[in-house]
Every structure is written in C-alpha cells, then in structure tokens.
N, C-alpha and C positions, 0 to 999 in steps of 0.2 A: 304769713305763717307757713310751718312746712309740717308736715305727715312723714314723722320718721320712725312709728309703730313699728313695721315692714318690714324696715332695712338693715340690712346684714351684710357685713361686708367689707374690704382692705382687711385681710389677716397679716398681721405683724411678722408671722413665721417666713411669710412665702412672698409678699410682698418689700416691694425694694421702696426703702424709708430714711437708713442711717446713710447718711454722706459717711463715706470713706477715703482718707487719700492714701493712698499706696505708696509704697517704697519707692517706685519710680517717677513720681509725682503726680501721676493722673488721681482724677477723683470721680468715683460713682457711690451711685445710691447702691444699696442691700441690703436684705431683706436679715433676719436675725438668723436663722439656718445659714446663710452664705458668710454673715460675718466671721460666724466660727469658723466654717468651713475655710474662711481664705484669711483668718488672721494672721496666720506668720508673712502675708505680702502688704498686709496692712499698716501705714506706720504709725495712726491715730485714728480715730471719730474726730467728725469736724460738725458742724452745727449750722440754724441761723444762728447762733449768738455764741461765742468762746464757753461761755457757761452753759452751753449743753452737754458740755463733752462728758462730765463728770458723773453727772447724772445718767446720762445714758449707758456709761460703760459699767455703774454700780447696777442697773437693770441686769447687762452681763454677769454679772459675777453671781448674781444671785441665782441666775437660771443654771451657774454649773455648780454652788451647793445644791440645788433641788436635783441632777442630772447627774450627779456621780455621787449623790448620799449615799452613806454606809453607814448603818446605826451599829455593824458591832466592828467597825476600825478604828486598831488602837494608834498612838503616835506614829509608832514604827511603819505600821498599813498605812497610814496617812502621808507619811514624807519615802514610803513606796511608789504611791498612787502618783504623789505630785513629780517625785523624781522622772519616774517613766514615762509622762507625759511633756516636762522640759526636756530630757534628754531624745525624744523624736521630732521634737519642736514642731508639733500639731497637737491640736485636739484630739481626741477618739471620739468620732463622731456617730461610733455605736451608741453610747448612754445619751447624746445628745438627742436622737431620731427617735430613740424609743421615747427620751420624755416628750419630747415634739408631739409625738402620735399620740399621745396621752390625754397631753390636753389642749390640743390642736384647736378646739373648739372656744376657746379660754383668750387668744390671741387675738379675735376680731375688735380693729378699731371701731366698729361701726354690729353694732348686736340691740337686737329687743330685750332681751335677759341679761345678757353677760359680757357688756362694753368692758375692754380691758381699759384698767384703770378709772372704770365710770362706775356710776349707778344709775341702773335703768331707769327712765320716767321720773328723773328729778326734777321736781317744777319749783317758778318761783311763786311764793304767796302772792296775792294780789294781782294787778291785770298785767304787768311786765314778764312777755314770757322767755325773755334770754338778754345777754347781752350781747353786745357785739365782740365780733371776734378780736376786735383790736384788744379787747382785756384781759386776754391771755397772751399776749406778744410784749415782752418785755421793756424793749426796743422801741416803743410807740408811747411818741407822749400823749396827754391829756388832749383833749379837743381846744383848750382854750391857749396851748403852749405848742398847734402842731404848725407853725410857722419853720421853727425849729427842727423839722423830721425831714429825714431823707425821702422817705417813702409820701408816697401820694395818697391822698384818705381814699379815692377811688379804690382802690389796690387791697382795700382791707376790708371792701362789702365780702368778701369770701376768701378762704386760704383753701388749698388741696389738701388729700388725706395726711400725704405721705409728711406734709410741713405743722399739721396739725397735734400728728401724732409726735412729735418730737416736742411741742410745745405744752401738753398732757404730762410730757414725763420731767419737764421742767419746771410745771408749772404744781406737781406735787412738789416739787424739791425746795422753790424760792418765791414761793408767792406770796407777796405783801400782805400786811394783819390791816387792822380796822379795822372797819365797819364794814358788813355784811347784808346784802339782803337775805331775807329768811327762805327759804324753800318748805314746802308743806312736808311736816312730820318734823322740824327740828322741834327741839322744849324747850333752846337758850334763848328763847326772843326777849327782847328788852327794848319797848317803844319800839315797837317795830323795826328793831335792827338787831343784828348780831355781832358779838363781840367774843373775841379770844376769851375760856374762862380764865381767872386770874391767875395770876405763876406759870403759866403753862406759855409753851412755844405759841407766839403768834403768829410768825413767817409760816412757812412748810420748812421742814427739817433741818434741811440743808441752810436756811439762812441764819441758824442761831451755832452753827461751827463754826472749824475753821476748815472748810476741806480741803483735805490733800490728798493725792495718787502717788506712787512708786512707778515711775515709768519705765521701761525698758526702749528698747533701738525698733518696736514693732510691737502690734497690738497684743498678739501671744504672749509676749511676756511681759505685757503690761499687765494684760488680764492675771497671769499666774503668778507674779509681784504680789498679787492684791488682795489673792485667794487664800486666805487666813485661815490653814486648815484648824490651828490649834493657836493658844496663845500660854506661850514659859510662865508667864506671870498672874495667872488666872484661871486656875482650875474648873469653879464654878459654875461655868458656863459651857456646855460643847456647841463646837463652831462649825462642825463640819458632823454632818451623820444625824442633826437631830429633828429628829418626824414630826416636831413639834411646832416649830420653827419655816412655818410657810408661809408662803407670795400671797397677796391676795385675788391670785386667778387661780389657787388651787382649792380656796377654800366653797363650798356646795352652795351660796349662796351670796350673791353681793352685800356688801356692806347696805347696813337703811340710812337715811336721810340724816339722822341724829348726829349729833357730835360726840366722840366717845373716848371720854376720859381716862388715858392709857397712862400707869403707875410704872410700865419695864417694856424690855422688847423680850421680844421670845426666843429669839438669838440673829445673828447677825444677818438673815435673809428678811424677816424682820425690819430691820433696822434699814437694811438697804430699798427696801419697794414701800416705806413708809406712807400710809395714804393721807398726808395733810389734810387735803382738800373731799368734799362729795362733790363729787363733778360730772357734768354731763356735754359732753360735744353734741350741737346740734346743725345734722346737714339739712342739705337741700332734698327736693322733692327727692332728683335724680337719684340720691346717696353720693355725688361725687365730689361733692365739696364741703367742705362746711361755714355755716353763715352765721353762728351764734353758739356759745356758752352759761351753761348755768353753774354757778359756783360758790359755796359756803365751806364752814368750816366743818371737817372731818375727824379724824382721831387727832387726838392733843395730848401732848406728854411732855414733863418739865425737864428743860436741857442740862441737869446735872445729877452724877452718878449713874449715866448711862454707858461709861465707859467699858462693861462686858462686853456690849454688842456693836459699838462704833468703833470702829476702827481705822475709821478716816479723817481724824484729827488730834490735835495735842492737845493735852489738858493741863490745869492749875487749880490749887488748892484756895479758895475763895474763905478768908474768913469774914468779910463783911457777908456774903452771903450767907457765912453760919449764924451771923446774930437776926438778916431780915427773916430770914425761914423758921428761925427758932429750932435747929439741927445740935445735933451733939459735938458732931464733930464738922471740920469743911469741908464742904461738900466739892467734889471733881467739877470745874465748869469746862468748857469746850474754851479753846484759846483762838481767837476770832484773828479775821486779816486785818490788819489796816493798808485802804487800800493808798493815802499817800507813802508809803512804803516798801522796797524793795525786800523782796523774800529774803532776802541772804541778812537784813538785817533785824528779822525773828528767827535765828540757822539757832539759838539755841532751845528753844522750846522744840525743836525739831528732833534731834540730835543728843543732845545733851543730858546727863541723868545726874539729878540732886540727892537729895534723902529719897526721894520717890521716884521712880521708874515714868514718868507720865511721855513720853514719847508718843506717838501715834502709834496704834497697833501694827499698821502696814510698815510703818519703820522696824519695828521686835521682829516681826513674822521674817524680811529679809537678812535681818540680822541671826536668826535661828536656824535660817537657813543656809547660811552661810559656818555658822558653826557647825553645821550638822554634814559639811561637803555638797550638799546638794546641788551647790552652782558651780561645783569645778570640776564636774562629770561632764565628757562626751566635746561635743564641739561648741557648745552653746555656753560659752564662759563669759561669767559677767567680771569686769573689772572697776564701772563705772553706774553707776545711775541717779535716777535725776526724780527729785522733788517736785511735781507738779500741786500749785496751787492754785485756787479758786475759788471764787463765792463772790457774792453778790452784796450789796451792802445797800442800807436803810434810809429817809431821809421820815421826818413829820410822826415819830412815834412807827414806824418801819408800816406806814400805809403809802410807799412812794417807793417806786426803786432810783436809787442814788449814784451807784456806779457799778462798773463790775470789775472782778480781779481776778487776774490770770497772768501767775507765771510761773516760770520752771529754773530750777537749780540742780544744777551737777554737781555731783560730789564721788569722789573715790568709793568706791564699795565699801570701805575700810570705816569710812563714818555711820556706816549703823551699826559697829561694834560701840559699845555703851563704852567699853576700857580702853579705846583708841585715845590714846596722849593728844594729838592734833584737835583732838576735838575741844580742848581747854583752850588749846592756844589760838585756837581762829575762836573762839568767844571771845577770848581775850581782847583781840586785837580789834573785833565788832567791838566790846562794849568801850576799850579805849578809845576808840574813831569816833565813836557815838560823842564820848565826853568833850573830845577836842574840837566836834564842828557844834556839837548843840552850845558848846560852855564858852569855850578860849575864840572861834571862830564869829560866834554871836556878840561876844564882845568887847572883840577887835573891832568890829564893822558899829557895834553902838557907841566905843571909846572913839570912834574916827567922826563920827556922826556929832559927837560932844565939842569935838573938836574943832569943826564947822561952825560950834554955835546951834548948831539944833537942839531946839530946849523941849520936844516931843518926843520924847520918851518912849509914849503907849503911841507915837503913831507913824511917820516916816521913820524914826530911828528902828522900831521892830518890824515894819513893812520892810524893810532894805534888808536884814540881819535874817527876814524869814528865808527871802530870794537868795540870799549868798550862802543858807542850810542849803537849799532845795539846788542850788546846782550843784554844792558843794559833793553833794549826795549821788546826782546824775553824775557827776563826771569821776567819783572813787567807784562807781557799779562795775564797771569793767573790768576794773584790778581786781577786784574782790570777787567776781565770779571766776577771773582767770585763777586766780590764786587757791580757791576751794578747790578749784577740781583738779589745779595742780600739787593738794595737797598731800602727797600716795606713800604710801610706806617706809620709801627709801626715804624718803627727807630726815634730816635731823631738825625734830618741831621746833628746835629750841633758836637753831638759827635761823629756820623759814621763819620765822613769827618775826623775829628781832629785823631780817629783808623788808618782811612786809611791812612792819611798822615803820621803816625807814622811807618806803614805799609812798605810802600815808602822810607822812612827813611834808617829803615834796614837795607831795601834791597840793597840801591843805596851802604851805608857802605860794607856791603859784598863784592859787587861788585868793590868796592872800593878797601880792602883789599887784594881781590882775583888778583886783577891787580898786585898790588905790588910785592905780593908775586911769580908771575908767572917772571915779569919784571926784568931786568937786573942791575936796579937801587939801587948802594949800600947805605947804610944807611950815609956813609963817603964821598961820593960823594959833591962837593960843585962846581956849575958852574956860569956864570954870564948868568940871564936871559934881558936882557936888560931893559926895562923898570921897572922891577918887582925887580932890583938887585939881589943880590946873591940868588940863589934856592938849598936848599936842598930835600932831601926826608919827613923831618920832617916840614919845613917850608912848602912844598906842602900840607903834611898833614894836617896840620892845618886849611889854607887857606878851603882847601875841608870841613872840620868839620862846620868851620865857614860859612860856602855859604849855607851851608846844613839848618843850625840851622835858617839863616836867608829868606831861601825860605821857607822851607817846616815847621820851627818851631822848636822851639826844645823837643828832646823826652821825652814822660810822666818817670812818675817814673819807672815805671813797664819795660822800654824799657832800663833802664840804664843798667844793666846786657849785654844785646848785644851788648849796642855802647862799652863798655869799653873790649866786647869780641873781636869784630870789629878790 
C-alpha cells in the first residue's frame, strides 16, 4: 500500500515531461512554459506511443484560448491578434507567464486537492485499492497475451512522473469502454460493475473521431494552424474570447467521483481537455514514481452534433442514425479512420465540399485564413501543409485497444480552398482507382483463379484478390502522395487528372502482369466460371484491359509502349 495524502508535487508548467524533437534532430524532454517558449525550433511532440502527439498538442491549444482570451474581440481583433503573432513567429510569452502565475498551482501532476487531470482520493469500492499501472499504457498487452510485448512485466511494477503524465493525457483521450470497477460515490453501479450510459461515448473523446491536425514545417505553426479563433460557417458558438468555456484546472473545485452526463461542450477548450475518465494516479511512498491507477468513467457526451466545438475532425450526415435516435433530422456523426487504409484515400471528406460544408474545422479556419491574407505577410509563407491523422481504434465492443493510426498528407495550401477545381479532380481520380482495384483488379485475380479451376470462391479465390487489393494499394501510395502535393495552381487539373489516371493505368497493368506471372495459372487452362462461362487466362485478360480502359480511360499515345510491354 502507499500514503499519498501528503504528496505534492512534478508541476507540469516547470517540469520537463513533453519529448520534443527539434528542427535539427535532437530530442528533449520540456516542461509546457519552455514548449512555448522554444516552439518555432520545435518540429513536433513525439510520445511513448505516435498517439500521444495529438492529444498533447490539443492540451496546447487550449492553454492559449485561456492565455490570450478576449471576451470583447471582434473578427477583425482576432485575425490582428493571430496575424501579429505568425508574422513574429513566436509566441508572446507575456499572456502566457501571466496565465502560468495564475494557476500555477492547478499544474501539479501529483496534489492532495487539485491533481491536474485527477480527482483527489478516488477509491475503488471494495478491497482492490488501484490497478496496476500497466492499464493505463496502451501498448501493453493483457497478462495472458504478454508473451507477445516488447517490454518486460518487471519494468511496469512503476513508470516515472514525467511518462505518467503523458499517459493521464492520453488516457482521457482513448481509453477503452466496458466494464468498470466502481469507485465510492459513482450512482451507475450495475451488479457491481460499471458501464458507459447508453448512446453516449464509451471510449474517451478522442476514440469516437476521426482526428486530424493541420501541420506546419514546426510546432509554432502547427499550434497556430489549429488555433480556431472563429469559424465562417458557425456563428453560434464563440471560439475564442469565451469566459465560459474552461479547462478543468480552472474551475474551484475537482470534478466528484460520479459520471456526468454532458448534452454540449461549452466551446472549444471544452472540447479539447475533455475529462472522459475520473482518474486517479497513485505514487509511491517517495512521490517519485508511480505504482498504480484508479479509473472509472467520467463526463459522457453523445458523439453527434458536436460539431460547434470540435474541430478536429470531418463529419457526415447519418440518416440511419436519424431513425435509431428517433431525431428530426441527421444528425453530424464524426468521420472515423480506418486504419487498413491510406489517408489520401478518405482526401475527400477532408477537402472536399457537397451540399454541406462538413470539412474539419481546422481545415475552414486555414482556408479563412488564407482568404483573409493572413499567411502571405512577412517571411513566414505557407505554400504547402499537411494533414496529420490519428486515432486509435477498437476491437470486442471497443473494451480492447486494436491498432493505432498515424499519418500525414501534403497538400498544396490551395486545397483548403473549398472552389479549388483540383480538388474534384484528385477525388475523381481516388474514387476511380478505388473502382479499378476493388472491382476490375478483384476480378481479374478471381477470373484467373476460375480459370485454374478453383471452385472456392469465398476462400483462396477472395484470400488472393484481398492480397493483390492490399498491395495493389501499398504500391499506387507513392504516386498518389507525390501527385497531391504536386497538385499547385499552375497545373491545368484537367490534364494533371487525365497524367495521373494514365499513371494509375500502368500501374494497375503491371500489377496485373506481375500476378500472372507469379500465379499458377497456365495459359492452356480452360475452366467453367459459371455465370461468366468458360474462363481462360487470356479471356481474364482481356476482360481486365477492358474494365481498365473503361474506368480509368484508355491510355494516351505516349503510354502504348507499357501497356503492350504489360
């Protein structure tokens, strides 16, 4: 047992916590004062785990709504405010130090009263008084699967503050649902367990999006990327300036034990320091480490029509969820990763605008930015940036973590104009690639398979057609990032698109080729596909040329040489 009545202590402001790698490649720990302080040298947050990054830097953003509020700045004061600070390319680390000294007090990882991100003296019911710490570390499997783990179970009887505290802000972000032990003072007990109420988010926040970041060349302007003073499409809500709208270390008291059923965010800082979880870090006697967690579920709020205050993902218009909810109309869901899937190939929920605007906030906010001059002052011109994604993903009713997802896409500045032409045409050319590997490419490789004589259908013939998508996909990822972020203004879209798809073309042929050639399928072979009649190899072939020609077009002059190489 330990005695952590007492202990106070590791403040978050002053102590060195966030891994940083810098421009020149080194990496150090720092403390949240020095992040700011040295972000223009910074080139990201780095983590134990890729998914901390995201989480930790929304921590940032929030502390500079609360540290440059201005309850009576209008627009105009607002993209003053923000200009003046990209165009010096630092912070002003006056409003920072004053909010610092404020509530200086508010930052201790380790407090009898006012644990940031805790609540003091959370116990569990009954005689189990914590867990171990391995159940807050993501990265760690089950006891009966750690065969499997890198790490040695020795190495997890205790973590240090400074890896603790990183895992606190992750672990409001993405923490698996099911079942709960109860802690004294929850009301949701149910046979002695606790459960997400129904409808309502059962991860922490972050697992029921899709999140994404606007990156920049360096943490400064990632962070000021991000920083959504206002939004063109959403009056209702102010984003910046509202008093209303605080962290849960400003408010006079910790959250209590209970789980608390939240209907809205109060605005986007809110949204960003979300408290999923009631949680409690427990150290050792010393305070210098910590050996155990206690952890239930915290505020819960249902992940649709929250789009005021998030602004860190793309949304869709669900009408299956307007009939389970019994709603008027469809309700905004959050647009999730998938994580066998390359980001460039969801580039139009990103980007892209329909009857409705649903882009991600931080995508409008650059875009508005961008119309309003504000990135083409001074020396700090953007011409390019980059889509970082991430999030975590579910397995067993999301009481499991299953994978995690991290990646980043380049794109011309010019693609968060909503009336940029290019952005039709690289959908285009995503959603025709899509048709020609999932459709024409699938069943090529299951007409060849027919053709063999394999009469399995649902088993070798779609196991083989899966593997020949899935590289088909790895080995077009290159073109298709070189080609987004070569996609810049001077182009004319109409012949870039018609390059690229010929591009695509090629490729799928080779890929094509390269099957057969690997495959066991003789050129003599003649079987009965059934509906399709007799299939040979030459007959598949065809068909595939043909499917090709009529998705993606057929190839300019310049390309005859390949296909006939093909």
């Amino acid at each position: 047992m330990t005695d952590d009545s007492h202990v106070r202590g590791f403040n978050l402001l002053d102590e060195p916590w966030m891994p940083c790698v810098f421009v020149d490649g080194s990496v150090r720990e720092l403390s949240i004062r020095d992040v700011f302080r040295d972000a223009p040298r910074i080139r990201s947050i780095s983590g134990d785990l890729p998914q901390q990054t995201v989480p930790l830097e929304r921590l940032l953003l929030a502390i500079l709504y609360c540290a440059y509020c201005d309850p009576e700045a209008d627009r105009r004061r607002m993209r003053d405010l923000w200009s003046g600070l990209w165009g010096n390319g630092t912070f002003d680390m006056g409003p920072l130090q004053d909010y610092f000294g404020e509530f200086h007090d508010r930052f201790y990882l380790l407090d009898p009263e006012r644990p940031f991100y805790q609540v003091p003296d959370l116990t569990y019911n009954g005689k189990k008084a914590y867990d171990p710490i391995s159940e807050m570390i993501a990265d760690v499997p089950k006891p009966d699967k750690f065969l499997f783990s890198m790490r040695s179970p020795d190495s997890l009887e205790s973590i240090g503050l400074a890896q603790a505290a990183r895992w606190l802000v992750f672990l409001q972000a993405y923490d698996t649902a099911g079942i709960k032990t109860p802690v004294a003072g929850n009301t949701h007990v149910n046979k002695g367990k606790v459960y997400a109420p129904k409808g309502m988010a059962g991860t922490g926040w972050m697992g029921v999006l899709g999140p994404v970041m606007v990156e920049g060349d360096n943490l400064f302007h990632t962070l000021m990327l991000n920083w959504c003073l206002y939004d063109t499409n959403n009056n209702m809500v102010k984003m910046f300036g509202n008093e209303d709208d605080v962290p849960p270390w400003e408010f006079d008291e910790s959250s209590g034990p209970d789980i608390t059923v939240r209907t809205s965010f109060t605005g986007p800082v809110d949204a960003l320091t979300f408290q999923s979880r009631r949680l409690r870090l427990v150290p050792n006697k010393a305070g210098s480490r910590i050996v155990g967690i206690v952890n239930c579920y915290g505020d819960v709020i249902a992940p649709y029509n929250t789009d005021e205050c998030e602004k860190m993902t793309a949304w869709r218009l669900s009408v299956p969820q307007q009939k389970k909810l019994g709603l008027s109309s469809p309700p905004l869901m959050p647009v999730t990763h998938d994580a066998g899937k390359a980001l460039w190939r969801g580039l139009a929920s990103m980007v892209a605008v329909g009857k409705a605007d649903l882009r991600p906030g931080v995508v409008r906010w650059v875009e508005e930015l961008q119309r309003e001059g504000c990135l083409d002052e001074g020396v700090h011109l953007l011409s390019v940036f980059s889509i970082h994604a991430q999030g975590m993903t579910y397995g067993t009713q999301s009481s499991v973590y299953e994978t995690g997802i991290d990646d980043v896409l380049q794109l011309p500045l010019a693609f968060s104009r909503k009336d940029y032409a290019a952005i039709g045409a690289a959908v285009h050319v995503i959603g025709k690639t899509r048709e020609a590997v999932d459709v024409m490419l699938a069943n090529y490789v299951h007409n060849l398979r027919s053709a063999a004589g394999d009469r399995m259908a649902g088993g070798r013939s779609q196991a083989a057609s899966e593997r020949v998508r899935e590289d088909a996909y790895a080995r077009l990822d290159g073109l298709f990032r070189d080609r987004l972020v070569g996609f810049t203004p001077d182009k004319d879209y109409e012949i870039y698109r018609d390059e690229w798809l010929d591009d695509v073309h090629r490729m799928l042929l080779v890929i094509g080729s390269d099957y057969l050639s690997d495959s066991s399928v003789s050129a003599f072979d003649e079987h009965d596909a059934g509906r399709m009649g007799m299939m040979t190899a030459a007959r598949a072939r065809l068909l595939f040329l043909g499917g090709l020609n009529k998705t993606l077009g057929r190839l300019s002059a310049d390309a005859a040489v390949d296909k006939k190489g093909a």
